[in-house]
N, C-alpha and C positions, 0 to 999 in steps of 0.2 A: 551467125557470128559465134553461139556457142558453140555451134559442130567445129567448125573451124580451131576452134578455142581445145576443143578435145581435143582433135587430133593432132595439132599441137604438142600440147602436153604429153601425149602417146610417142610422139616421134623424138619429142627431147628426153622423154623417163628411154626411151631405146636405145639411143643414142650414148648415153651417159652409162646405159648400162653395157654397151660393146666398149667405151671407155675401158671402165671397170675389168672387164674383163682381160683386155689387153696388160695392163695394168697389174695385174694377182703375180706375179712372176716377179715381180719389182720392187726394191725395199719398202719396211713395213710405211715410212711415213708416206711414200707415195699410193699405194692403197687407201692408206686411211684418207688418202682427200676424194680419192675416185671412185671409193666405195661410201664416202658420207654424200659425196654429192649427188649420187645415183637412188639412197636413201631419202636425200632429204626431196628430191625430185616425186618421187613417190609418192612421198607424205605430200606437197600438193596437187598431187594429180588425183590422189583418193580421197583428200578433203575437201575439192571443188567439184570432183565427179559422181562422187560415191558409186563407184564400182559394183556390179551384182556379185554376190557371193558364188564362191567355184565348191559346189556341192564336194566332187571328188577328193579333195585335197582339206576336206575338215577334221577327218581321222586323222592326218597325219601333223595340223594344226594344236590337234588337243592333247595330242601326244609331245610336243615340244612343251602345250603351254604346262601339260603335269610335270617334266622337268626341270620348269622354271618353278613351279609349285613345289616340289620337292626341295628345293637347294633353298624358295625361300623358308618353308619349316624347317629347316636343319641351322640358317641363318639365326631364326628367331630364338631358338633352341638353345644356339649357345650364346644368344644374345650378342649377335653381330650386324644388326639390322642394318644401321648406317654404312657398314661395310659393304653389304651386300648392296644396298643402291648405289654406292658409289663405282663396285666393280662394274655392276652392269650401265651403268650411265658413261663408264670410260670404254672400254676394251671388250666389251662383251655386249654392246649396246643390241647383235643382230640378234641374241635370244629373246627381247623384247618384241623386236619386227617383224621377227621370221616369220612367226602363227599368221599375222596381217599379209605381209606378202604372200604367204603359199594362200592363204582365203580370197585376195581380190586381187593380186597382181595378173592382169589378165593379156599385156602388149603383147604384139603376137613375135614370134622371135621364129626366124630362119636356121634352121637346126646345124646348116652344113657351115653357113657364114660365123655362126659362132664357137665352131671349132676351131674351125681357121684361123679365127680370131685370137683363140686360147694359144694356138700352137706360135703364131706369127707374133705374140705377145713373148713369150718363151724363149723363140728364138733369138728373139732383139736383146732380149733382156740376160740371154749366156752371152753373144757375141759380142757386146758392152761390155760384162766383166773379164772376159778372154782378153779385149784388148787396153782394158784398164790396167787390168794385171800387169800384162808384158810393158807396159809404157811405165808400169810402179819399180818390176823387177828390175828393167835395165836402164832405171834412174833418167827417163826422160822427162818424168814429171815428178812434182814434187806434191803430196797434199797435207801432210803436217807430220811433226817430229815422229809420235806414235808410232804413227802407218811407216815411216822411212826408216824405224831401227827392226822392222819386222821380216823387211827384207835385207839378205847377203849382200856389204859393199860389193863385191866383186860381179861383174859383169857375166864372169864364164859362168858356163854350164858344168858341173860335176858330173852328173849324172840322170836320165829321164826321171828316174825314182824320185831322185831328194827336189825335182821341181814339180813331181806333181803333189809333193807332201805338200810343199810350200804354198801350193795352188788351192790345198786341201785346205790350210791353216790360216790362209789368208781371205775366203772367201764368205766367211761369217763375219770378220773384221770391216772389210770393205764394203760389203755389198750386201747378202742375204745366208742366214741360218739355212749351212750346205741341206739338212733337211727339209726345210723349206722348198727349196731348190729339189730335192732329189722329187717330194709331191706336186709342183709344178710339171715337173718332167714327165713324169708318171701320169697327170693328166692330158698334157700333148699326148704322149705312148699311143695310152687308147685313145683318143680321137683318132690319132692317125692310122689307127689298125682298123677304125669304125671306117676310116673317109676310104679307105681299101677295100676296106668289104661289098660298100654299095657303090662302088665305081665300076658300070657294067661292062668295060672293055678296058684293056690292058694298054693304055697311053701315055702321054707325057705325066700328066698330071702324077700318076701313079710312082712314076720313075720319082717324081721329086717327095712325094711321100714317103716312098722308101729310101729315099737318100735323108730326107730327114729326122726318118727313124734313128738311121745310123749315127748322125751324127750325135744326135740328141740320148742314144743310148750310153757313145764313148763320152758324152758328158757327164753324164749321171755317174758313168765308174769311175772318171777321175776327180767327180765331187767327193768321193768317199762314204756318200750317204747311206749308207748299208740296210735304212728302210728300202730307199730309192731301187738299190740294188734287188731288194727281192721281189719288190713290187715290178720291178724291169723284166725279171724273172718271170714272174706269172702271166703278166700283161703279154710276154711272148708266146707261152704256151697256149693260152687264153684264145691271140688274135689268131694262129696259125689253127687250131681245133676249127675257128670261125671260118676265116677266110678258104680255107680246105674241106668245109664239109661236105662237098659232094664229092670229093676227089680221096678215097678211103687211105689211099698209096702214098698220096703226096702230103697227106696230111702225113701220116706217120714215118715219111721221107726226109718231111721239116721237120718236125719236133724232133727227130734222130741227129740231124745236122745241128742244131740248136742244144741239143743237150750235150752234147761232143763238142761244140765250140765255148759250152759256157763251164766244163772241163776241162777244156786246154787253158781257159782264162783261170781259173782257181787256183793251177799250178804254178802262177807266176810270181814273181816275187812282189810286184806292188800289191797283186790280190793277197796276197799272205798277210802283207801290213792290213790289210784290212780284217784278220782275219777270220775271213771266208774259211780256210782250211778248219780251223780250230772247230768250226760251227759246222764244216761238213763230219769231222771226226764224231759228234756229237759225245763229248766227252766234256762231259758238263764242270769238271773241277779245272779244266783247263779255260773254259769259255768264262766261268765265273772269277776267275781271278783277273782275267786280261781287261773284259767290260766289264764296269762298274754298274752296269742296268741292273746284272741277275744279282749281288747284292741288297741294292736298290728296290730290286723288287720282293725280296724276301722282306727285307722292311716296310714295307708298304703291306704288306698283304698281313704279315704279323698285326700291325696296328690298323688296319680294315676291321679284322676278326674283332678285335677288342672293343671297336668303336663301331659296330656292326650295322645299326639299324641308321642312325645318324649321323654318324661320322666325325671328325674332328671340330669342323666349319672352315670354312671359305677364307678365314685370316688368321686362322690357327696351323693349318698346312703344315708350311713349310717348318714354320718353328717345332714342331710335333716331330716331321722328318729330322730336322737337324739333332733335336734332343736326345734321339734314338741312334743318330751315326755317330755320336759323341760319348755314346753309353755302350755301344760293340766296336768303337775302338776305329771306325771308317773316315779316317782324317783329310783324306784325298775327298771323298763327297761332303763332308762337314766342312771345307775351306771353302770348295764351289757351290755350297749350299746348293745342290741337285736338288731337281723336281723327281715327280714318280718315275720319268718317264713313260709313261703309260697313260696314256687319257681313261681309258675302263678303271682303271684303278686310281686313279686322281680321282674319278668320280665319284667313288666305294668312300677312297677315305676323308674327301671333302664332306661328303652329302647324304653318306650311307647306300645301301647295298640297290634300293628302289632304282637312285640317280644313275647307274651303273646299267643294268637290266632298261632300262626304259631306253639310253640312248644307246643301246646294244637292239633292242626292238625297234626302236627309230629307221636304224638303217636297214635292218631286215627287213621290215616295212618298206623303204622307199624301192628295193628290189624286186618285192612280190607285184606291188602295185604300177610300177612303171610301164610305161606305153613301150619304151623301147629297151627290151629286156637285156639284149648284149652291153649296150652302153653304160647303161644302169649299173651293170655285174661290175663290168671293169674298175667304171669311178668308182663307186661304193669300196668295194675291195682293194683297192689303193688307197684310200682314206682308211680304212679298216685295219691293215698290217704297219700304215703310218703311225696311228694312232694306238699299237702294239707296242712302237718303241720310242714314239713322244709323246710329250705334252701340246697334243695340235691346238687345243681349244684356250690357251691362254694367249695367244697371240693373235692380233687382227687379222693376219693374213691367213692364218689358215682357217679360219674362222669363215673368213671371206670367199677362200676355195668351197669349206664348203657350203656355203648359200650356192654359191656356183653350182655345185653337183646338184644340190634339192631340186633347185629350179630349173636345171637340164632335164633332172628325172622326173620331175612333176608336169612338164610345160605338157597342155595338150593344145593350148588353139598356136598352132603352128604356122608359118608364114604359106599361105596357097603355092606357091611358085617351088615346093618341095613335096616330095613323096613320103617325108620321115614324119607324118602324123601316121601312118602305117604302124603294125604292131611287127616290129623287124625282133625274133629271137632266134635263139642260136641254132 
């Protein structure tokens, strides 16, 4: 009755976690049910089982829990204690878990099935707003005053430009923070450049991977998300070095065609709205006026230094930031009260310089140590350049993405009926 009783428990914590997974793609409150219930599933599977400890994965347990250790001295520091459990008991609950889950989370997971899973989550979840959208734009559905002065009474089409602005503008209102989105994307990306890679013949299967690269690519550029975008960027370079390296010719046949297509793309006038160009000129007094980040980030970094070892605290942040947009004169970031956009630096000036370096060593960590090293590189470095130009870690969902990467890059007892417990690198 007990075995029974286990494995149970094993197939529903699995179950709930391919939930989950399907799910990361989809606004935050639906996450938060399908990544608490996958949690709270957990917690009784490891308090009636107790699990044996996964030696491998303690280094990279005590390295989370000294960042939870770190933010809590800088909390007590500035005497914000009750803040600090408050954050992390709401929206920040999986830095408490994580260390527990990477130590005894042990179900065994099908490596290929839950990529699929990731990508087929993704897909459902743009083709939903694609066609929410067009039913909002051309007024066949109504969902409240708000959302219906946001879009043009007029039915016609002006222009492809001013409807994919509108598509751009609309779809953090509606549905999901297009960055969010562009990281979701960018995690399908590489899966889909991995599920190619170990695909030993050239079949159907293949064709529909690469069709939904494509499409999933012209998603991500007409989100706007300009993480998204360079992370789209790399993940190409990335997959074709991979998927071509025996073929010396054809690798650099791709990456030739691929850097010439994503050159003709730069020259166009919607890439310009995003501007791409400016960022290719690398002419920095142009890029810092247009985005308000490189601003942004000069204030953040200025008030790091200052606050160096400890940092502001966890409910001093933002007011710190806004103090300082309001003393150089930045009235546009002072109204929208902007974050760092920067998570390395949100960290610096939350927590001090330690918090910073330790989850910069975190992921360097999860890279060196991973069983499957290509996979690893991709997710990790999509979270990585995300996390360059957002604040990923104050929101559930990306939060959630990445437990998602840890425990892709961590997982060793893999499901028998796959070859990807193998040490696949580039």
């Amino acid at each position: 009755m007990n075995n029974k009783m286990y494995q149970f428990s094993l197939k529903f914590q699995e179950y709930l976690f391919y939930i989950y997974l399907v799910s990361l793609s989809f606004p935050i409150f639906v996450v938060k049910w399908t990544y608490g219930l996958w949690l709270f599933s957990f917690g009784i599977y490891a308090l009636y089982h107790r699990p044996k400890l996964i030696k491998e994965n303690v280094v990279l347990a005590v390295l989370f829990t000294a960042l939870l250790l770190v933010r809590f001295f800088s909390s007590v520091v500035h005497s914000e204690l009750a803040y600090f459990i408050k954050v992390h008991f709401d929206n920040q609950l999986s830095y408490l878990v994580l260390p527990i889950l990477l130590l005894y989370n042990r179900s065994s997971i099908n490596l290929i099935r839950v990529l699929k899973l990731l990508i087929a989550g993704n897909l459902v979840a743009m083709i939903y707003f694609l066609i929410e959208f067009l039913l909002l734009r051309f007024h066949i559905i109504f969902i409240n005053q708000g959302v219906y002065n946001a879009f043009p009474t007029s039915n016609s089409i002006v222009s492809i430009a001013s409807e994919v602005t509108l598509f751009q503008n609309t779809i953090t209102l509606l549905f999901k923070h297009r960055a969010a989105m562009g990281l979701c994307g960018s995690i399908s990306l590489a899966s889909l450049f991995y599920l190619i890679r170990v695909e030993r013949h050239f079949n159907k299967r293949k064709f529909l991977y690469i069709g939904a690269i494509i499409f999933i690519a012209f998603y991500i550029y007409f989100t706007g998300s300009r993480s998204g975008l360079i992370v789209m960027v790399v993940l190409f370079v990335l997959g074709l070095i991979s998927i071509f390296r025996k073929n010396k010719l054809f690798q650099i046949i791709s990456l030739a065609l691929v850097i010439a297509l994503f050159g003709v793309i730069s020259t166009m006038k919607l890439t310009r709205n995003l501007m791409l160009n400016e960022i290719f000129s690398l002419d920095y007094s142009k890029i810092r006026v247009l985005d308000p980040r490189f601003s942004i980030w000069e204030v953040g970094v200025d008030l790091s230094k200052s606050n160096f070892w400890t940092g502001v605290g966890m409910s001093h942040i933002q007011d710190v930031l806004c103090d300082e947009y309001a003393k150089r004169g930045m009235t546009l970031c002072l109204h929208e009260r902007y974050n760092t956009h920067n998570q390395f630096l949100h960290f610096w000036l939350e927590s001090g310089i330690f918090a910073m370096l330790l989850f910069l060593f975190i992921l360097g960590y999860l890279i060196n140590k991973s069983s499957n090293r290509y996979l690893t590189v991709c997710l990790v470095v999509s979270y990585i350049i995300v996390s360059s130009l957002e604040d990923t870690l104050i929101q559930i969902s990306s939060i959630a993405a990445l437990v998602a990467i840890i425990l892709i890059a961590t997982h060793r007892n893999f499901d028998e009926n796959t070859t990807d417990n193998l040490k696949i690198d580039f």
